[in-house]
N, C-alpha and C positions, 0 to 999 in steps of 0.2 A: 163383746163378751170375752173373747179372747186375751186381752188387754187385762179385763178383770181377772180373769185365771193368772194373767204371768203374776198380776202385783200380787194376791193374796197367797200364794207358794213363796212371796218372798218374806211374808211372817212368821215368826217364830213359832207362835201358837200353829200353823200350818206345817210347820216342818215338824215339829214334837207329831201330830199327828200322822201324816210320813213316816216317820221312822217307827208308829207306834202298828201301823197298818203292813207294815212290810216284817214287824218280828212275827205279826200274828198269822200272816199268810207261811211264815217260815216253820210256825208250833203247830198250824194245823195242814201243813202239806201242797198248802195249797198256791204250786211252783209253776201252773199255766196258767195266773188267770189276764194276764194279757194277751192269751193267745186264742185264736177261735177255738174251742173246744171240739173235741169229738169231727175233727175235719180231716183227720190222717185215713186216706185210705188203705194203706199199707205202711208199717213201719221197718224198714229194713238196717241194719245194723247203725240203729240209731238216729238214721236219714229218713224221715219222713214225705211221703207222698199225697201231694193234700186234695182235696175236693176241686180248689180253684188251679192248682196247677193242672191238674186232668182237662179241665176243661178247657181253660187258655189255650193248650196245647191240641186239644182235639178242633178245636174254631180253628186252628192256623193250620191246621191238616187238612180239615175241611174247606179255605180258602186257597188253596193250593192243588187240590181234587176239584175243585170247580171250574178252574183256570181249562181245563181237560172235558169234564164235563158240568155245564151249567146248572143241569137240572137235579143233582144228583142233593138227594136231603138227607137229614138225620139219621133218619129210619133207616134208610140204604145204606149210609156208610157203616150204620153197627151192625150190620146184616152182614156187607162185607169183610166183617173183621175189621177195619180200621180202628176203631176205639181201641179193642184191645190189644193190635199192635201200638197204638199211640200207647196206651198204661206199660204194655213189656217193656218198652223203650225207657220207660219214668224208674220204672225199677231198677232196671239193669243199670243206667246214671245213679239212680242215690248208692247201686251197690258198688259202682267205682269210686264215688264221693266221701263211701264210709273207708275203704279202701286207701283213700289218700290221706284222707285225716290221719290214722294208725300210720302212715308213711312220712307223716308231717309235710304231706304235702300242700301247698295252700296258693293265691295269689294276692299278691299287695295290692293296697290301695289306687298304687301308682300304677301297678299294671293295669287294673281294670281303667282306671283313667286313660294310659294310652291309647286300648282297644279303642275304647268310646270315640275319644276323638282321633282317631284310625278310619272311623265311620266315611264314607264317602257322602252321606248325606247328608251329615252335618259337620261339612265343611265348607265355611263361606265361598262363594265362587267369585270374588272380588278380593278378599285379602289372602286367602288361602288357609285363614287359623277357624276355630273352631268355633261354630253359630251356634252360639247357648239356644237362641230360639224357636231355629230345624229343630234342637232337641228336644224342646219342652214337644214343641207341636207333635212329634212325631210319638211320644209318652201320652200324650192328650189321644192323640187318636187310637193308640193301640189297648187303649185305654189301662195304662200302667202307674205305679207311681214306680219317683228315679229309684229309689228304695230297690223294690223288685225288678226293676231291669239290670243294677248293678248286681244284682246275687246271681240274675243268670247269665250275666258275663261272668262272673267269680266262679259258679260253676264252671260254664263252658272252656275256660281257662284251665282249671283245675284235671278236668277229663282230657285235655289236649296234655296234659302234662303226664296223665298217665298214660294214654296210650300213645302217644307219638314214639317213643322210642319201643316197640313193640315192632314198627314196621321200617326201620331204619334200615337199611345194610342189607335189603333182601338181593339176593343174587339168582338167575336161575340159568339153570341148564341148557348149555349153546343150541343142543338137536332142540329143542322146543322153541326156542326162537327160529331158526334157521325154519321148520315144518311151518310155523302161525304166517311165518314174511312170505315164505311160496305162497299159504293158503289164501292171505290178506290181497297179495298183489293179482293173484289170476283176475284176468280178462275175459269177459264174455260178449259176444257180438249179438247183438238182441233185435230182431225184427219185430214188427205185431203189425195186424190189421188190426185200425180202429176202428171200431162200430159206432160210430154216431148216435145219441136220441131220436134223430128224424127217420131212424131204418125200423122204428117200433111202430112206425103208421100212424093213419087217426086212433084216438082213444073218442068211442061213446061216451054217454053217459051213464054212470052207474045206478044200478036201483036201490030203495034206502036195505034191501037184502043185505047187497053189497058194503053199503055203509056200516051195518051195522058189526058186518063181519070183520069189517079192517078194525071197528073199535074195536069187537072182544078180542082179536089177534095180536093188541098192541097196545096194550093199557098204558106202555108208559107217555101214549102221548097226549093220551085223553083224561089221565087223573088229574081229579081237583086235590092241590093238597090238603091236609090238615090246616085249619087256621084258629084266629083265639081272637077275641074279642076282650078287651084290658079298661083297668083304670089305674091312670100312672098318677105320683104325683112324683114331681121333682125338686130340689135343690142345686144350684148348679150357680157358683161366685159370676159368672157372665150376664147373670139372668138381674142381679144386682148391682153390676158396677152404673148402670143407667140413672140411678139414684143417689150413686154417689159423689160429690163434689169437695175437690181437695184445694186447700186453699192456696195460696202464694208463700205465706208464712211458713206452711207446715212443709214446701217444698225447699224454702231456703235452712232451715231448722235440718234436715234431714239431711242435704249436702252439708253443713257443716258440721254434724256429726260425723259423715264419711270422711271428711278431711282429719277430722280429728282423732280418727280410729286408724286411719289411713285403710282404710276399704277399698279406694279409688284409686286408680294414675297409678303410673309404676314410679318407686321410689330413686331418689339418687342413689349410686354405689361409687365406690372405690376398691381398685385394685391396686395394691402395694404392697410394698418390699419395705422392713424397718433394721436400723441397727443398735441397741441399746448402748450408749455410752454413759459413763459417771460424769464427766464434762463436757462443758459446752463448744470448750477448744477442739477439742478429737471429735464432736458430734458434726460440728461446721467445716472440718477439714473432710469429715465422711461423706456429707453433703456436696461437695464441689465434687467429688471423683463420681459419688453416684449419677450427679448430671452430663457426667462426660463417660457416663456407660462403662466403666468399672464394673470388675464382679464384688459384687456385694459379701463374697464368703471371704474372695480377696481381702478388701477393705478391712473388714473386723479380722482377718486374721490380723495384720499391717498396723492397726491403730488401737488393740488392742480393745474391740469393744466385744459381745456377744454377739453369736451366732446368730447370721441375719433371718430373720421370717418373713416369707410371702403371704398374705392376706387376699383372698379373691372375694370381690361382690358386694363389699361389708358395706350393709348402711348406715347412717348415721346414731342408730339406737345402739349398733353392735362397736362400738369405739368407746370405749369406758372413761376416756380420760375429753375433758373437755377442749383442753387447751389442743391435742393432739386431735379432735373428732373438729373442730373452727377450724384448724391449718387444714386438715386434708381437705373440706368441702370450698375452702376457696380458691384451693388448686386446681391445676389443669393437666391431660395428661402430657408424660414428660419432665414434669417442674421433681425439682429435689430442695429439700429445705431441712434444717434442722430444730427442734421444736423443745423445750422443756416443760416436762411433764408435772403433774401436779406434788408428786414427789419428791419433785427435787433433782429426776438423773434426764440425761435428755434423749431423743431419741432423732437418728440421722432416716429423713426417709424418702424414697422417689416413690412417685405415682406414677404406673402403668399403665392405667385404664380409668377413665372417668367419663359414669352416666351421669346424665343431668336428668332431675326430676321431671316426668310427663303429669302434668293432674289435669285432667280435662274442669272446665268451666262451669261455673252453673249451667250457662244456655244449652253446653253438651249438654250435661244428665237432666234435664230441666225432665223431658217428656217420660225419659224411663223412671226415672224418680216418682211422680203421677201415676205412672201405670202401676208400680209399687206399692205407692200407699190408697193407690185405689183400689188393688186387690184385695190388703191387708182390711180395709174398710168395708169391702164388699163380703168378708170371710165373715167379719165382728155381726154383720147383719145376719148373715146364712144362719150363721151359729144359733144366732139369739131367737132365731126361727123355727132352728131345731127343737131348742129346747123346749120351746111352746108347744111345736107337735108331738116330743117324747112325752110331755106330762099329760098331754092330753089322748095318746096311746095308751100312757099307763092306768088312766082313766078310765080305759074299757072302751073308751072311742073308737072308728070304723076311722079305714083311713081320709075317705072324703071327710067326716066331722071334724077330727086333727087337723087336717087343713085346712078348713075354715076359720078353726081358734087358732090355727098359725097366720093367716093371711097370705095364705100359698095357693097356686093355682090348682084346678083338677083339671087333669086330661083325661078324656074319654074317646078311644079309639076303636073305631068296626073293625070287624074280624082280617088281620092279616096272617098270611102265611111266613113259614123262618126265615121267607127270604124281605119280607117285609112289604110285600105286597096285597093288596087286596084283592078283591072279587075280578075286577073290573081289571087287572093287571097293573095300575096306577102305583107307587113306590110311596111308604110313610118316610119322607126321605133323611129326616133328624133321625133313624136309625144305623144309617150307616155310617155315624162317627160316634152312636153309642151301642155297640155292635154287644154287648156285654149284657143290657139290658132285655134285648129281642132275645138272647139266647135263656135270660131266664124267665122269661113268659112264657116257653116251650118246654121246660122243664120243671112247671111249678104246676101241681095241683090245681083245679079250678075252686073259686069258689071261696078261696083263704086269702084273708088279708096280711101279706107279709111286712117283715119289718124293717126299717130302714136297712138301704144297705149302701156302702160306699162303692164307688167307685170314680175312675176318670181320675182329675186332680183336684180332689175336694169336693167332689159331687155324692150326692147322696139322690135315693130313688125310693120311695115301694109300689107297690104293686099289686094289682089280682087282678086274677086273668076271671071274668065275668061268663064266659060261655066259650066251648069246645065245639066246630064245627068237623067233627071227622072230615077224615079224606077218603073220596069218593068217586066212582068214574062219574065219566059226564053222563050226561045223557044224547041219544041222537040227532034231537032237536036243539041242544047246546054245543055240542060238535061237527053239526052238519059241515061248516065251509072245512074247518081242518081236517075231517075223515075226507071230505072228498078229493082235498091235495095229497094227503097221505095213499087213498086209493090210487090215483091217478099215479105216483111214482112210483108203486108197487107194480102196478099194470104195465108200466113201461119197462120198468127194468125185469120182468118176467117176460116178456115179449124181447127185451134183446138179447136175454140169458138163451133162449131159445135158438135166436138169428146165429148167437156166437157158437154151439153150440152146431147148428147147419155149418158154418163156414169151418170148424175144428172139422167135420168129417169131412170136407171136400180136400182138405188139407191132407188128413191122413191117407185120401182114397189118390195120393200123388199129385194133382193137380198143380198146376204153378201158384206160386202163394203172391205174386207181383198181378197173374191173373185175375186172379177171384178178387184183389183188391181194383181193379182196373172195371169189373162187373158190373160196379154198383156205387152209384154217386155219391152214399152216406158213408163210403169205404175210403180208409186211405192209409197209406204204409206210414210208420215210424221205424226208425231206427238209432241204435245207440251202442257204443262199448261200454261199458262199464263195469269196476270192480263189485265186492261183494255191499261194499259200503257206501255206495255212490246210488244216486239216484238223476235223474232229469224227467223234467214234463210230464207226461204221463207213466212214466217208469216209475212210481214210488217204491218205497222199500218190500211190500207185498210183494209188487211183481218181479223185482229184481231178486228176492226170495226165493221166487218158485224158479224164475230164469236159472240160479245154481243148483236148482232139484232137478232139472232135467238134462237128459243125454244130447249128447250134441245131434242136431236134426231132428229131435223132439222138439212137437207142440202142445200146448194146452189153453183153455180156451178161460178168462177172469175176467174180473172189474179194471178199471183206470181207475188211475190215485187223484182225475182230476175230472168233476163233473158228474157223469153218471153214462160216461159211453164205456163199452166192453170191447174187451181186448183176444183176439188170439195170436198168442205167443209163440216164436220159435227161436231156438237157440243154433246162430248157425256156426258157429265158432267158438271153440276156447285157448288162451295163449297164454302164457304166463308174462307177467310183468319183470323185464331184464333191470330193469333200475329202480325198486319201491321209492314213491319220494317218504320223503320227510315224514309226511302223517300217518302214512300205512308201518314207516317202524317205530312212532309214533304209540300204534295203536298193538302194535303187538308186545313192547313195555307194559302199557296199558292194561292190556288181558291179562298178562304173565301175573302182574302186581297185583290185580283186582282178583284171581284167584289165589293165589297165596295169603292174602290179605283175608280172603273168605272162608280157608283153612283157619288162621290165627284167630279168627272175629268169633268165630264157630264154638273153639279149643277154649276161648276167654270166656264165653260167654255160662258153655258147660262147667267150666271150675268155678266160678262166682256164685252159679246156682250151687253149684254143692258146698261152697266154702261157709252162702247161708242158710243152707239145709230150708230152699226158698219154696214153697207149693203152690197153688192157687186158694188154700186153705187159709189162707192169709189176707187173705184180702174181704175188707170190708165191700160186698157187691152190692148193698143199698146205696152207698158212697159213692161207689163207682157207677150205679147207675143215676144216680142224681147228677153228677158229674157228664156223663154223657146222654142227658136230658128224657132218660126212659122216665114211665109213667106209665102206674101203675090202670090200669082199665077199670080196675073196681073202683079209682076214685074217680074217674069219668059218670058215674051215675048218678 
């Protein structure tokens, strides 16, 4: 199908129509129709924020808050604010993007090129140059095309250039450094009895009273989520290269086409230095001195020819004159010869530099070649499939009946949850490389058959989501074994909240603190110095917190950063550090810039809002809730 589109755009009759279709889009206005319509959720000085950038951008928030906490869903993080931090974030970018444009700010093509292959991940780890096929893969899975990943490198470029010099040259204030490096470097000498698990005694059994109360007190560990129950159909050129067979002819055809295009191998070049003479006599006397490393300005001054030119890299297309493009390519570097040009004057010239042509073989490109024209074959099917299910869409067909006058498969999937799970906890695991799809079965309607949509690289999908099973607690009898792990660790650590708790007052009533740990066998002393920033073992950042909240000879009684045994703490010393190393002034750089930085980010962000007189009146919030997968409850019915 494909094939047939390029040839029939190549008749005339097809281009009169082209041109007749692009005046009439121009008479009637109508200047977006390549663009998805009605997708802009906010338009800000021109820079548009679309439906799918929200949402890209809120999944890659969302997989990044996971990393932290697993269980955390949709619902939650637009609970939390997230979404609409992720949207402020969109705005405030297109409002420095509009900002650059009017500055003529921009990035080249060749910069975004560098960045890209900048990538650490797509750099072969054997030649060191740049793995075109880390990159597709990694576009495949983020499910991108290169298109939009090169805009947000062009952007992110674009905003590096505006604000980079914002934070240049900051300087600050000696006493503020001098105050943060004391404050950074103090010392605190930290004792604690540990309290062990085993000093919380047996635990009973609890009664389902007990169970049920740990569930209602704790729902986040007993809710079912939300889940959706689907009918997919898919297109996707993988699903057809199986079908496809390329033959021997069309592989050798296609390598000498690249030869012929020069698409392949890196070309021969020459690097050289020329001097134009009118005779052949001064052009051959120029030539001897040239090989004997003469300067070339010398020389034409001396023999009176023109002022000599260096030529760097020139391939064989870029030499106009034949007789002069034969001599240079049988040369080597080093050689000087003098050459008459087709005009009649001759020219004296040494070669500097000479590459010789690399073309790899057919047997190299044999397989990439294949994989090539198997794709291209694999696309000409997809296509031609498409088209079967659009017409039979536009039909009034249901998506399963389109698919069956296409000859495409239907998938039909039991209710999973966003994270792709089912009932049973088991993973629908082909969602985790089409992560694009899951997300809009969670924000589509039930009950409506949607229409094709792209994604990935060249994939197309639709969809309805067939039944919504709300999210619900469990029930007791579905919960039993995890209420009673969740009891039992609540039991416990209240029972040694209590022990720590006895040991804090014996502590305070003066007792020796090496004693009380000596007492009791589930007891045992730690100790540490450590700065404000510094942590070991059981000293996490918590208790190394609270250790700089208290007076020196003060106790107080917490958790351990490691397990589930409890701590009483006491601070028996404070010292200042005579020599900060490296990191602690380090770190007080660090703070200085990170606050000044947050004065400027603060000051940038208030003038941009008023420069576009920006509200939240502006925003399309249907868009933006579609975008971050709300739904509506009255179509749940």
């Amino acid at each position: 199908m494909l094939s047939a589109v390029r040839n029939a755009v190549k008749s005339p009759f097809a281009l009169v129509i082209v041109v007749l279709l692009v005046a009439s889009f121009a008479l009637w206005g109508v200047n977006d129709v390549f663009r998805a319509p009605g997708d802009a959720i906010t338009t800000v000085g021109g820079e548009r924020v679309t439906v799918s950038e929200l949402r890209i951008n809120f999944e890659r928030r969302l997989q990044t808050e996971r990393q932290e906490n697993p269980t955390l869903t949709n619902a939650q993080a637009r609970e939390q604010g997230i979404g609409d931090d992720v949207l402020g974030q969109l705005v405030l970018n297109a409002m420095l993007r509009s900002q650059a444009r009017s500055l003529g700010i921009a990035a080249s093509d060749e910069a975004i090129r560098e960045e890209i292959r900048d990538f650490d991940a797509f750099t072969d780890p054997l030649t060191g140059g740049f793995d075109r096929l880390a990159y597709q893969n990694f576009l495949r899975q983020s499910g991108q095309r290169e298109r939009q990943f090169e805009n947000e490198i062009r952007n992110d470029l674009v905003l590096r250039q505006m604000t980079g010099s914002l934070f240049e040259g900051i300087d600050h204030p000696d006493v503020y450094r001098s105050i943060l490096t004391r404050y950074l470097s103090e010392v605190r000498d930290i004792e604690a009895i540990v309290i062990s698990p085993a000093a919380a005694g047996e635990i009973g059994d609890p009664t389902d009273e007990d169970l049920q109360a740990t569930i209602d007190n704790n729902p986040q560990f007993f809710t079912a989520p939300e889940r959706r129950a689907f009918t997919l159909v898919r297109l996707r050129p993988e699903d057809y290269l199986q079908s496809v067979e390329v033959a021997e002819d069309e592989i050798a055809a296609q390598y000498e086409y690249e030869l012929e295009t020069g698409s392949i191998g890196t070309p021969a070049t020459r690097t050289y230095t020329q001097i134009a003479f009118d005779d052949a006599e001064s052009a051959q006397q120029a030539a001897a001195r040239l090989a004997d490393n003469m300067s070339p300005a010398d020389i034409a001054a001396e023999l009176g020819g023109n002022p000599p030119s260096r030529l760097e890299e020139r391939q064989a297309f870029q030499v106009p004159d034949n007789a002069v493009r034969d001599a240079l390519f049988e040369a080597a570097a080093g050689d000087a010869f003098a050459v008459e040009t087709r005009f009649g004057n001759w020219f004296a010239i040494v070669v500097e530099d000479a590459q010789e042509d690399e073309i790899p073989t057919l047997e190299d490109r044999r397989e990439e070649i294949r994989d090539t024209l198997a794709t291209a074959a694999a696309e000409d099917l997809l296509y031609g499939d498409l088209g079967e299910y659009e017409e039979a869409r536009g039909n009034g067909f249901s998506i399963e009946e389109s698919a069956i006058a296409a000859g495409l498969p239907i998938e039909v999937f039991q209710a999973i949850d966003e994270q792709g799970r089912a009932e049973d906890g088991s993973f629908a695991l082909g969602f985790f490389r089409e992560p694009e799809i899951l997300a809009d079965i969670f924000a589509r309607p039930p009950l409506i058959d949607s229409e094709l949509q792209s994604y990935g690289d060249g994939s197309f999908y639709a969809v309805r989501v067939d039944e919504v099973i709300d999210s619900r607690t469990r029930t007791l009898e579905e919960a039993r074994d995890d209420a009673e792990s969740v009891w039992r660790l609540q039991e416990v650590d209240t029972r040694l909240e209590d022990v720590a708790e006895d040991v804090l007052a014996l502590v305070e009533d003066g007792q020796d603190f090496n004693a009380i740990a000596d007492a009791n066998p589930n007891f045992r002393i730690e100790q540490a110095g450590l700065r404000r920033n510094e942590t070991s073992d059981i000293f996490n950042r918590q208790v190394v917190g609270l250790a700089f909240a208290l007076d020196i000879g003060e106790a107080e009684a917490t958790r351990s950063g490691t397990g589930r045994a409890h701590l009483v703490i006491r601070v028996a010393d404070a010292h200042d550090g005579e020599a900060p190393p490296a990191d602690v002034l380090a770190q007080v750089d660090d703070f200085l810039n990170q606050g000044y930085r947050g004065d400027i980010d603060s000051s940038l962000v208030s003038a941009l809002y008023r420069e576009f007189d920006f509200s939240a009146d502006q925003i399309e919030t249907d868009l933006r809730d579609q975008a971050l997968g709300v739904v509506d409850p009255n179509q749940l019915q």
